[in-house]
N, C-alpha and C positions, 0 to 999 in steps of 0.2 A: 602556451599556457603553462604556467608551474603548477605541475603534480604538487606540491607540497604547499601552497599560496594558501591564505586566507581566505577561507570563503565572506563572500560580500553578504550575504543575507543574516538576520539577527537569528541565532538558535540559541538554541540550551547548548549547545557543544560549540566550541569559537574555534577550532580546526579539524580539517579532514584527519588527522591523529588521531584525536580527540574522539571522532566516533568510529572511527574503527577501530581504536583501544576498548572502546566502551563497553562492558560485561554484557548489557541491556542490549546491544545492537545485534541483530540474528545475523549466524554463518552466512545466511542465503544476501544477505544485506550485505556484510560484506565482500562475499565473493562477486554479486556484481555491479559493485562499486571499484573495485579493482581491476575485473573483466572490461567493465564499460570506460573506464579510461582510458584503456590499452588499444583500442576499439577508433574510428573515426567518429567524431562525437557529435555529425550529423543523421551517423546509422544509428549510434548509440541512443540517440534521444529519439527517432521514430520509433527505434523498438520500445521503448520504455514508452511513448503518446499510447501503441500496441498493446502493450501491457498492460498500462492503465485501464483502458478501452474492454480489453476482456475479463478485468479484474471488476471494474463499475458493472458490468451487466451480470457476471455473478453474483456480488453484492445485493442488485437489486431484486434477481431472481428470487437468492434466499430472504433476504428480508420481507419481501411479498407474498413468500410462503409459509413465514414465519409468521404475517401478521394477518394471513385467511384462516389460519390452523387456532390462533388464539382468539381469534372472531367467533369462530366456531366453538370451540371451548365455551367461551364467556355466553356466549346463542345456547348451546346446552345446559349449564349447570344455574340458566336464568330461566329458561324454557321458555326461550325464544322459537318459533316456528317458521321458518322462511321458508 
């Protein structure tokens, strides 16, 4: 595989340059995208399925805690009684 190739999918950014040049793209994003290449990018994509995996259940965490808290809110200042 060429480090430096075209990626095949349609982005806002048409090379791997491209978004690690990019002001927008965060340190963390590019350090491992450089990590993860250097990497066997069989381990490299379980870790990231991994990553994904505990990033969604945080996600869901706070969002559900986000939206009992504003439940609550909206139950109070309507004086709602549950």
């Amino acid at each position: 595989m060429q480090k430096n190739a075209e990626l095949k999918r349609p982005t806002f950014w048409s090379t791997l340059g491209e978004l690690l040049a990019n002001p927008a793209t965060s340190d963390w994003l590019k350090n491992a995208i450089t990590t993860a290449r250097e990497r066997d990018v069989v381990d490299a994509l379980n870790d990231a399925e991994i990553l994904v995996e505990v990033l969604t259940v945080d996600h869901d965490n706070i969002t559900r805690e986000t939206n009992a808290l504003a439940a609550a809110r909206a139950d109070y200042y309507l004086g709602v009684k549950r």
